[in-house]
C-alpha positions in Angstrom: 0.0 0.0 0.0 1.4 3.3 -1.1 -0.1 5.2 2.2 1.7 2.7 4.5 5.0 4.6 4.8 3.1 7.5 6.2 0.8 5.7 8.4 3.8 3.8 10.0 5.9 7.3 10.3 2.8 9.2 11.8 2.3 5.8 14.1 6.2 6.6 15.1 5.1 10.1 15.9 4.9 11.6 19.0 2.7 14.6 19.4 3.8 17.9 21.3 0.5 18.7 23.1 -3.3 17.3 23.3 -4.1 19.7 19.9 -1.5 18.0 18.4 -2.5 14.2 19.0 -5.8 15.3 17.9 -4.4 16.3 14.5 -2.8 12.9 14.2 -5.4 10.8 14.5 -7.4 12.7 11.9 -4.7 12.6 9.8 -4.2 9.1 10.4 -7.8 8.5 10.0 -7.9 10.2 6.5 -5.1 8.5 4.8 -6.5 5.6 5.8 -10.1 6.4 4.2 -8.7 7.7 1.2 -6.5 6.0 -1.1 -6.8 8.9 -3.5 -4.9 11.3 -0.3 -1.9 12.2 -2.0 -3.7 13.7 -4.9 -4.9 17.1 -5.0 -7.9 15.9 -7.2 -9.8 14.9 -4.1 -11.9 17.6 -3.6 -12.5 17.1 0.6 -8.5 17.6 1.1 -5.1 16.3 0.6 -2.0 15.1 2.1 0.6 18.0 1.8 4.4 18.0 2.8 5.8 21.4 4.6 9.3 21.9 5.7 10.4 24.1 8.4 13.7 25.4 7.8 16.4 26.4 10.3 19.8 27.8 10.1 22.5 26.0 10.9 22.6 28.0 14.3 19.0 26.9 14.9 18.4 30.3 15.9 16.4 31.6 12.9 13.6 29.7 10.5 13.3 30.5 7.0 9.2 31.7 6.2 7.3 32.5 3.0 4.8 35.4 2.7 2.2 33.1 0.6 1.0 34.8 -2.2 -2.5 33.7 -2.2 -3.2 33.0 1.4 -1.4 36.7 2.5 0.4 35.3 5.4 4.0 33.9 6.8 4.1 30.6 6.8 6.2 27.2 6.3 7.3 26.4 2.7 5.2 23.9 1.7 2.8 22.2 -0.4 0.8 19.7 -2.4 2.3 15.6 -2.9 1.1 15.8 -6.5 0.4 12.3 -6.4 3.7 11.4 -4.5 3.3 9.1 -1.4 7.0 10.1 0.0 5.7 13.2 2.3 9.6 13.7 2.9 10.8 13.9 -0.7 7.4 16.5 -1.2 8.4 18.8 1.9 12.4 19.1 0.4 10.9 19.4 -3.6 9.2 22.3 -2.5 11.7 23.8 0.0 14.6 24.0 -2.9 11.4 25.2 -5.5 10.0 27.9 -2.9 13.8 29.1 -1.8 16.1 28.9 -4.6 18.2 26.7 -1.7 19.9 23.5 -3.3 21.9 22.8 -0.2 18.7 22.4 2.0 19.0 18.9 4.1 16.3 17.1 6.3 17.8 16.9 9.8 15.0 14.0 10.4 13.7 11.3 8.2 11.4 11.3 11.5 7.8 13.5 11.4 8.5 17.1 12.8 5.3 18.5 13.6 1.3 18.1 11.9 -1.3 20.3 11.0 -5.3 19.9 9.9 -5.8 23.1 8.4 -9.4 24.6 6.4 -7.5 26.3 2.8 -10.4 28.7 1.6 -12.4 28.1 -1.3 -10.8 30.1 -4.6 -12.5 30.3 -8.2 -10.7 27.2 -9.2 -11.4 25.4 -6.1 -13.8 24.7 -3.7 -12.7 25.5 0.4 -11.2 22.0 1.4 -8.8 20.4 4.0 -4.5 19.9 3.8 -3.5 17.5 6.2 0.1 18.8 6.5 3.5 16.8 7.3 6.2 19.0 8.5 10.0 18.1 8.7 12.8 19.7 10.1 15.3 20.4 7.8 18.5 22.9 7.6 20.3 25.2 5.5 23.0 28.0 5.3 21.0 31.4 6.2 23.6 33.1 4.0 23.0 31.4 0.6 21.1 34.0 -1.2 17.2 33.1 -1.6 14.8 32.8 -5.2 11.6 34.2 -4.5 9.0 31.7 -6.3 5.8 33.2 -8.1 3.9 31.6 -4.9 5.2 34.2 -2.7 5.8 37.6 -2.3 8.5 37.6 -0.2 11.2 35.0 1.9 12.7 36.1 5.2 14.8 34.5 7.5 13.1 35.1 10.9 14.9 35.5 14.0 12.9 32.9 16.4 12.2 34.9 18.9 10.4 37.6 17.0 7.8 35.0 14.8 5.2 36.5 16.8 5.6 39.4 14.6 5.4 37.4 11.5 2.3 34.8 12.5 -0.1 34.0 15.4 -0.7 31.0 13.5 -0.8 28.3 16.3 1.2 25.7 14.4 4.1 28.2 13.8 4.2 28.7 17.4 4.5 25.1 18.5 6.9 24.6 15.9 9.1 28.0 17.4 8.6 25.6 20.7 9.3 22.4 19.5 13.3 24.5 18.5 13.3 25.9 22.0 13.2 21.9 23.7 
């Protein structure tokens, strides 16, 4: 079964907080309800891959200002059809950046997310059941601003409270701080 990998990585997983293990187990409970989970064709949501990015000094993470959502956030995005939710957070962390020398730190599940993506005139409002892994790279390399964002910043971690509120971004900050 192509889902397997991921269900026996998000079994592996141990969730930060009681939010968290919620998210899981939805997740879980999805994949395993939808062979189709990795495609962005199914119309209720889709199994995305997200990496969060810190410097080598593990004191700042690297955030996009998403073009069509308007906000700071993870690089990320959809599998595409691709079960390997790893190989899906690094394609789109060198496509988002410009970074080739990006690296997973983990093979291990980082963080989750269940998150509502508003409807659009392409799409209707639906669900992306987000993987997140850490990964690393030299803050120095200079950046590629993709067409899905308006702008790339390496954030200090103490001051992503003036980039997001978004509650994921802040357990993430707190998962660095451990």
């Amino acid at each position: 079964m192509h889902r397997q990998s991921l269900l026996d990585n998000l079994d592996h997983y141990t969730p930060f907080d009681q939010t968290e293990k919620r998210m899981v187990i939805e997740i879980d409970c999805f994949v395993q309800q939808h062979p189709g989970c990795f495609e962005r064709t199914l119309d209720i949501g889709h199994v995305t891959g997200s990496a969060w990015i810190v410097d080598l000094d593990r004191t700042h993470v690297l955030l996009t200002h998403h073009r069509k959502l308007d906000r700071w956030l993870q690089l990320g995005g959809h599998a595409d059809g691709d079960p390997d939710i790893l190989r899906v957070a690094w394609r789109e962390a060198t496509e988002e950046s410009g970074l080739q020398d990006v690296r997973p730190v983990s093979e291990n599940i980082y963080d989750v997310d269940v998150h509502p993506i508003p409807a659009t005139t392409r799409e209707s409002a639906h669900f992306h059941y987000d993987v997140r892994f850490l990964f690393e790279a030299d803050r120095h390399t200079p950046l590629v601003v993709s067409s899905e964002s308006k702008d790339l910043a390496w954030v200090p971690l103490e001051r992503i409270a003036e980039y997001s509120g978004e509650e994921s971004i802040i357990r993430m900050v707190y998962k660095m701080r451990r």
